[in-house]
C-alpha positions as CSV (number, residue, x, y, z in Angstrom):
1,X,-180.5,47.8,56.5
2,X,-181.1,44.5,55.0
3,X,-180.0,45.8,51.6
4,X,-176.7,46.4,53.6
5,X,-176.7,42.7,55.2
6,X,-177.1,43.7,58.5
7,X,-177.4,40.8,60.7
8,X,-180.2,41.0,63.5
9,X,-180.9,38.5,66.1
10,X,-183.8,36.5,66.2
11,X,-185.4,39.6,68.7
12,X,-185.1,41.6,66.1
13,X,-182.6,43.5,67.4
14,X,-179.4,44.7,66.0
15,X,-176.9,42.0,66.4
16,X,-173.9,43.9,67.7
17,X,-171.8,40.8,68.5
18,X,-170.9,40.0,65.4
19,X,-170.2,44.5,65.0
20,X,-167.7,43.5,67.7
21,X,-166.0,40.9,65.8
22,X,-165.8,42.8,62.8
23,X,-164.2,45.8,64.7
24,X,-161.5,43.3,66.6
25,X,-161.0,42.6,62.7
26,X,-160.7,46.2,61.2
27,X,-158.3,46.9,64.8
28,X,-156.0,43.8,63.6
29,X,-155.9,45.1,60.2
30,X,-155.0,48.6,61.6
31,X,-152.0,46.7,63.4
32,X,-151.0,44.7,60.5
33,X,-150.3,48.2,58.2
34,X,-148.5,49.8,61.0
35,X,-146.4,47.0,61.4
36,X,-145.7,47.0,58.0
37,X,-144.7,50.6,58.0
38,X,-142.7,49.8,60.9
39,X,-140.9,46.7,58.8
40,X,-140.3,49.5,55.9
41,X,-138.7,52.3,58.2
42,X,-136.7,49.6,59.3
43,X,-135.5,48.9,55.9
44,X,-135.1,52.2,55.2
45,X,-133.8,54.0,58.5
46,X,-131.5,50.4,59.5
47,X,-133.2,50.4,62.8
48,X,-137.0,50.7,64.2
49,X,-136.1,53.3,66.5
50,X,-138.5,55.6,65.0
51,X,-138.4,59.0,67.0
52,X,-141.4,60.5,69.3
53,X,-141.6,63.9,67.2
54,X,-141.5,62.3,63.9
55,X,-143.2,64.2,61.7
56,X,-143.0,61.6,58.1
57,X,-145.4,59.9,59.8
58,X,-146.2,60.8,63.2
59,X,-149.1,58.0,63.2
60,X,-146.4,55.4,63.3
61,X,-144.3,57.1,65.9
62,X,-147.8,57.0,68.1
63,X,-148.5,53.3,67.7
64,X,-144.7,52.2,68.1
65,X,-145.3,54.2,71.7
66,X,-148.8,52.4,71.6
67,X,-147.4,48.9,71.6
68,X,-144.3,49.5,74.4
69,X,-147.7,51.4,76.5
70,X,-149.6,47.4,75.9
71,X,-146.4,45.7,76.5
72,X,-146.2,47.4,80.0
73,X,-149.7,46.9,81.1
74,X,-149.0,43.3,79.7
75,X,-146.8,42.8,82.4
76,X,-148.4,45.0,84.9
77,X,-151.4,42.7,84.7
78,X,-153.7,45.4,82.8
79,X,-156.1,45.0,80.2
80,X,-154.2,45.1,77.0
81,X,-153.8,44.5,73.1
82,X,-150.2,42.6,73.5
83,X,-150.7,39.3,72.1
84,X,-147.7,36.2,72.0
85,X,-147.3,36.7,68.6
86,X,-147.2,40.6,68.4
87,X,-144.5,40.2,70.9
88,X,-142.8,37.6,68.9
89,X,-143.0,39.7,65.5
90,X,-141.7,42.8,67.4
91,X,-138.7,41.1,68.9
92,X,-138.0,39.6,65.5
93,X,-137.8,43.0,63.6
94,X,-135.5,44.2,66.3
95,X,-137.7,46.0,68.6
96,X,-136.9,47.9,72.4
97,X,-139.7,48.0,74.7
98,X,-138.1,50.6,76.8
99,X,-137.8,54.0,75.2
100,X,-135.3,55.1,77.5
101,X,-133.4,52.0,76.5
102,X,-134.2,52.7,72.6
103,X,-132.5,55.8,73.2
104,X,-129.3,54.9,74.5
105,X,-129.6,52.2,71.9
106,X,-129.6,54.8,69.2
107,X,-126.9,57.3,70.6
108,X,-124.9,54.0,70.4
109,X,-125.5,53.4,67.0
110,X,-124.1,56.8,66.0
111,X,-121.0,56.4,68.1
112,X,-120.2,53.4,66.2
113,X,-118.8,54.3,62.6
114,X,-116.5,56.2,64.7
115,X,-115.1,53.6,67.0
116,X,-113.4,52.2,63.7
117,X,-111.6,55.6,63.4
118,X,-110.3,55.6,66.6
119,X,-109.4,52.2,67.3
């Protein structure tokens, strides 16, 4: 282990604080690539409605229910991982916190191109 670095305390015992620490680390890193994928199916989809079932990535469509789940315990009181700044970065790329709303969102969006036709 001490060819590895591993950090003990002064009991000799493993230290797992600072394994703690470097977890909350590897989970913000985990958040920071989904958001980016998020940010690029933006880009590429016009919206970050991404669907439930969606099987190009379904890992994405999991953590986009993930951080509406946080956002709702947020505001429930619960634990949770919804910090100010996720919120704010979310918001900014456009996103819905209620699915049910996201949905309607989206049938809206497809009515649209249409209502030129019409009117």
């Amino acid at each position: 282990l001490k060819a590895i670095n591993f950090s003990w305390t002064s009991k000799g015992q493993p230290d797992f604080w600072k394994f703690k620490l470097d977890t909350k680390s590897a989970l913000n890193d985990g958040w920071e690539e989904k958001f980016r994928q998020l940010a690029t199916y933006k880009q590429e989809n016009g919206n970050v409605l991404v669907p439930k079932k969606y099987p190009k990535n379904q890992s994405l469509s999991s953590w986009v229910q993930r951080q509406r789940a946080m956002y709702r315990f947020r505001h429930l009181g619960k634990k949770n991982s919804m910090t100010d700044n996720r919120m704010q970065r979310l918001e900014e790329l456009g996103f819905i916190w209620n699915s049910k709303l996201s949905k309607e969102h989206l049938r809206f969006a497809n009515l649209r191109p249409h209502e030129d036709t019409f009117n």
